[in-house]
Residue, then its C-alpha position, 0 to 999 in steps of 0.5 A: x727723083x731722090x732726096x740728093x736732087x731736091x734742095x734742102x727743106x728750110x727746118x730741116x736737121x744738118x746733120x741728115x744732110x750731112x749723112x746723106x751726102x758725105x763719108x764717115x769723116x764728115x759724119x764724125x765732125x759733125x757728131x763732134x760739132x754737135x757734142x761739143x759745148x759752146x764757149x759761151x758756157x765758160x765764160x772767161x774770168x776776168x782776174x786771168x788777163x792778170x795772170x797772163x801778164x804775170x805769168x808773160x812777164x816772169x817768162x820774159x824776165x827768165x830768159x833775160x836772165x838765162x841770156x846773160x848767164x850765157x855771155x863769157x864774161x870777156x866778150x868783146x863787142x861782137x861776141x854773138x851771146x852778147x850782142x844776143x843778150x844787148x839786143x833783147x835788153x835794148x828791145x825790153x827797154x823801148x817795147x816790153x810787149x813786142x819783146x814778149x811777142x818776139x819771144x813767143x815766135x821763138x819758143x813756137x821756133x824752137x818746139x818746131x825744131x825739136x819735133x821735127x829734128x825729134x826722130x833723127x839719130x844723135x850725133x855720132x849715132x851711126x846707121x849701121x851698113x853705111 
């Protein structure tokens, strides 16, 4: 019989188990798993929860303020920028933190969009023998 018939040995080194019955990418993972430092080694300082706030907070105030820059100043009730800016006003108002979520989704959204519409030609760029 070979060592790959025999169970592991209690004590015995993963990683020797890892080499033996797998390809290079799992003996690279596991050489990543065994360099890489424990978050218990940084712990996190408590003043950064501030901060996040903070930082979450004026993001959140920027974009109200850019959403209202984009709304024409005769829009009528149904015009989409205002109703835009009305509900994320309305949505500040009655729950700041789900607003902050909210807005989160759509910027992960919008870097979405722009790597994936990232390689396409511009607008009016033209493939040539078309």
């Amino acid at each position: 019989m070979s060592d790959r018939d025999h169970p592991e040995t209690p004590g015995a080194d993963p990683a020797d188990s890892v080499r033996r019955h797998s390809g290079p990418l799992e003996e690279l993972l596991a050489h990543i798993a065994a360099q890489t430092v424990s978050r218990d080694a940084y712990p996190e300082l408590p003043e950064m929860e501030y901060f996040r706030r903070a930082w979450a907070k004026s993001g959140t105030t920027r974009l109200l303020r850019h959403s209202q820059k984009q709304v024409p100043e005769n829009a009528g009730p149904l015009n989409s920028s205002n109703l835009v800016h009305r509900s994320l006003s309305l949505m500040r108002e009655q729950s700041p933190a789900y607003l902050q979520h909210f807005l989160a989704y759509l910027d992960a959204l919008s870097w979405m969009e722009q790597l994936n519409w990232g390689g396409a030609p511009r607008k009016g760029g033209r493939i040539k023998g078309r």
